[in-house]
N, C-alpha and C positions, 0 to 999 in steps of 0.2 A: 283821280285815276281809279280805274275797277282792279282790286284785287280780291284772294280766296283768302278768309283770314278766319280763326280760331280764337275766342273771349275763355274756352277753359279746354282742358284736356278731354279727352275724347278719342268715337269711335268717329268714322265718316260723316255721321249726321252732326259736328259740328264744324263742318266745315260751310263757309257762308259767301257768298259774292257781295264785296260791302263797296261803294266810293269810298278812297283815302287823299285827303291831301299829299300832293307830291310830297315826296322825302327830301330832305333837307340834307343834303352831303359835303360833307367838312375835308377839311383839308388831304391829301391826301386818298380823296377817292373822285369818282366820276357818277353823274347819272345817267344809266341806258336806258332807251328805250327796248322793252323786250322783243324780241322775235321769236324765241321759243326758250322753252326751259326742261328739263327731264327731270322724272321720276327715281330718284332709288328708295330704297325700304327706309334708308335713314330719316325720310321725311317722314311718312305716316308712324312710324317710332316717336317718333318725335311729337308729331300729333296726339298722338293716346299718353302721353307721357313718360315714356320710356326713357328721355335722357333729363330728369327734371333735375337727378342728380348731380349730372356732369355741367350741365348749361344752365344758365337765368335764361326765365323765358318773358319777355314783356308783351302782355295784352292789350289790344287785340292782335295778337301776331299772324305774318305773312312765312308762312314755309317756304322751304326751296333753296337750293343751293348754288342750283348747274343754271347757269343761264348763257344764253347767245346773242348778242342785240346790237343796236349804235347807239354810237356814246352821244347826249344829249345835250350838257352840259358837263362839264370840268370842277374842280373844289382849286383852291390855292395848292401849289407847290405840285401841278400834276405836268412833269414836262414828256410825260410819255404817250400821252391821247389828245388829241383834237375831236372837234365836235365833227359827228361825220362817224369816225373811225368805225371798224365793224369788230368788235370783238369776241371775245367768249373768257367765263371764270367759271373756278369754283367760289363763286363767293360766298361765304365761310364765314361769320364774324364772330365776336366773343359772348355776345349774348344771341337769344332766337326773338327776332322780331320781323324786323324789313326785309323779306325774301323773296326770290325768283319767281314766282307764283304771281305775277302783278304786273299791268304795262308799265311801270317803271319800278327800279330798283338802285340802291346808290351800290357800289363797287368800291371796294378796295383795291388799291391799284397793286400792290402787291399778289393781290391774288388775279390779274387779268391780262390776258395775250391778245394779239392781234389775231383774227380770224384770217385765215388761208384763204384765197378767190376760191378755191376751188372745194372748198366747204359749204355747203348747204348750213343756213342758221340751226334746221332739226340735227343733225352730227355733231354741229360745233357744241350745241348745248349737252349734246351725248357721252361725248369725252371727257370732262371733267374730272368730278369724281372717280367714276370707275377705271377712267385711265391712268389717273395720279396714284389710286389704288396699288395698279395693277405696276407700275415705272415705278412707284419710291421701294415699296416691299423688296421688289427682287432687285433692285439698286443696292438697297441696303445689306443683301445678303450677299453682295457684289458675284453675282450671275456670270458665268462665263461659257466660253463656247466650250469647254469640256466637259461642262457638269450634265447632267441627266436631272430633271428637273420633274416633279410630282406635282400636274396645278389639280387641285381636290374641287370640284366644280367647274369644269371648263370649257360648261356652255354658258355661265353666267355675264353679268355685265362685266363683273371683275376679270373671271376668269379668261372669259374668252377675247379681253385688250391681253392679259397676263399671257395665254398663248402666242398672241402673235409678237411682244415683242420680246418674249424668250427663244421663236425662231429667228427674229431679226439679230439678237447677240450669236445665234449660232450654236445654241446650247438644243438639245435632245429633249423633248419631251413629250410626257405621256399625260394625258388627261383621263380625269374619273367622268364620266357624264352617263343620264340615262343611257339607254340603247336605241332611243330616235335620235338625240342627237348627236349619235357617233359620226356619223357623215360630216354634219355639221361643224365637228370642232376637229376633222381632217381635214376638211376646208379650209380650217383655221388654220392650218399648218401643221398639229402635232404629229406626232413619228407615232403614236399608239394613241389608242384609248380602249378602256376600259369601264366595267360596270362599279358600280360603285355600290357600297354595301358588304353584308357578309359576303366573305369570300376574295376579297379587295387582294389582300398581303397575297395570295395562293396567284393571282391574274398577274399582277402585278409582277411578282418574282420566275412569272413564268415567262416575259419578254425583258426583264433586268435581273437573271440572277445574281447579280452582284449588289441590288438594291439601287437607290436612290441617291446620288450627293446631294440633293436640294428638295424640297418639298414647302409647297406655298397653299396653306388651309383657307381658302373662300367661302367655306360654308360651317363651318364646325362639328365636333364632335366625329373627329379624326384624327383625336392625336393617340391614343392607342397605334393604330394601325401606322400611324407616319412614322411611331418609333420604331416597328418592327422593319420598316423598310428602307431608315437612312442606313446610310455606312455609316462607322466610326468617327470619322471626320464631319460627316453631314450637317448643314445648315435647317434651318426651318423655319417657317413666318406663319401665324396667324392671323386673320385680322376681326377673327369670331371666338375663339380661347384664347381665354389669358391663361389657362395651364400652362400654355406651351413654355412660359417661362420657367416653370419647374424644371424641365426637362434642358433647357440653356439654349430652348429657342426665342424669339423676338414676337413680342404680341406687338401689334402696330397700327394705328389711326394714319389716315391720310393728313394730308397738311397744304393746306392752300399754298403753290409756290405756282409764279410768272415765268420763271427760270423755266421749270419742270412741263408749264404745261406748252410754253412754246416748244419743246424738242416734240411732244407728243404729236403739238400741229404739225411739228413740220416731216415727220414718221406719215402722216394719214397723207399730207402735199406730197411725197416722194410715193406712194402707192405701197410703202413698207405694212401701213397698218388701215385698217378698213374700220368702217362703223356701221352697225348694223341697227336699221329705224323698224320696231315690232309694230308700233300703234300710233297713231295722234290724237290727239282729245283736244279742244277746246276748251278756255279756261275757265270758264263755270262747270264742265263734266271733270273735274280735278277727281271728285269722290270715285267716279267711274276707273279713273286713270290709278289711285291707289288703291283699288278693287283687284286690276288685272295684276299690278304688280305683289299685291298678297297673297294670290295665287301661288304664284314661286315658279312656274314653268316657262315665262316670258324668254323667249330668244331675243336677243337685241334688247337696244335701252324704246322706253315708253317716253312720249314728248307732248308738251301743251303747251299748246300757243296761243296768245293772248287774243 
């Protein structure tokens, strides 16, 4: 099989189109064939070596995370997929090696849902990540429809699933984004946005004078400003400072769960929640596809298919 693989850390030029013998999947997981896979910053992080700390990385490794595709084959003990099946994960494993980035990929079944008819493989790969992101954080700060909620980036890939399904619980909320994507992320549903930057707590206080009950940081270096605008009671989540736990808010990694990402599909099948396709690249233009996501301005998730 052709996949994009990496022998050492690095900027984009070591990323390389190599043939791999099929991956070998054990018990408990599936082989898909890909149909598409997206883009978040965690992967070229990941590439340059940013997480060498946190993860083993085995070379010559295949990045990628979000994948969309049909299952190929099956491992022992998998009574949840047949060959056929059209799925989507975050697949996520414990070391970085075998990833989405490749016409096949093995799956943990734990981390994989069945795709909705009405998903495009480019969406289904879209969601993953930044929807798990965007569902476990404000799960866990248990969101409700009375809170007023501050998403800090809410034209992002995070942000902007974090938008609409804090309008689907019925909670208020206000988004920080440039000033192009204001329209944009009132599309998304939110009740305000706002410019982000100095001056944030003064815009902000000026459509919630009472502050914020909730605040969910997608980009970082906002936890000054979140503290001036929670109430007393107030919740908060990170997923870019770990300060915030100073302050007795939640720093939080996403977490491959089957559970989680089926309600997300079935939020996009019900027309509750939208996924928004910025670009497509081809699997040998991977480098081009973590170029535009470097950038930082990307509306919608970025997708490559094999």
């Amino acid at each position: 099989m052709k996949a994009m693989t990496y022998s050492r850390y690095g900027d984009d030029s070591v990323l390389e189109l190599r043939d791999l013998d099929t991956p070998r999947f054990g018990p408990g997981e599936v082989l898909v064939r890909v149909k598409a896979a997206s883009v978040n910053p965690v992967d070229w992080k990941i590439v340059s070596g940013g997480l060498d700390s946190l993860m083993m990385t085995v070379f010559p490794a295949v990045p990628g995370w979000d994948v969309a595709g049909v299952v190929e084959a099956v491992g022992l003990d998998v009574p949840e997929f047949r060959v056929g099946d059209e799925i989507m994960a975050y697949a996520r494993k414990d070391v970085v090696a075998g990833g989405t980035f490749a016409e096949l990929v093995t799956v943990p079944v734990r981390t994989a849902t069945r795709k909705p008819a009405s998903m495009t493989f480019e969406e289904a790969a879209s969601l993953p990540l930044a929807g798990l992101t965007a569902y476990q954080t404000l799960t866990r700060l248990n969101l409700n429809a009375n809170d007023t909620l501050l998403v800090h980036g809410a034209a992002g890939g995070v942000g902007s699933y974090a938008v609409q399904i804090a309008k689907h619980i019925g909670a208020r909320v206000i988004g920080t984004a440039s000033e192009r994507n204001h329209e944009y992320v009132r599309g998304l549903g939110a009740d305000d946005v706002v410019e982000y930057g100095d001056g944030l707590v003064e815009r902000v206080r000026a459509i919630a004078p009472d502050g914020v009950t909730v605040s969910a940081d997608y980009v970082g270096d906002v936890e000054e400003q979140t503290m001036q605008l929670l109430t007393p009671a107030g919740r908060h989540v990170s997923v870019a400072d770990p300060s915030v736990a100073l302050n007795g808010g939640l720093y939080a990694w996403v977490r491959p769960s089957a559970e989680d990402l089926a309600k997300l599909a079935q939020l996009v099948d019900d027309g509750a929640l939208r996924v928004d396709i910025a670009a497509t690249y081809p699997l040998e233009r991977l480098a081009d596809a973590f170029a535009q996501s470097r950038e930082g301005h990307t509306r919608g998730k970025i997708v490559v298919t094999p």
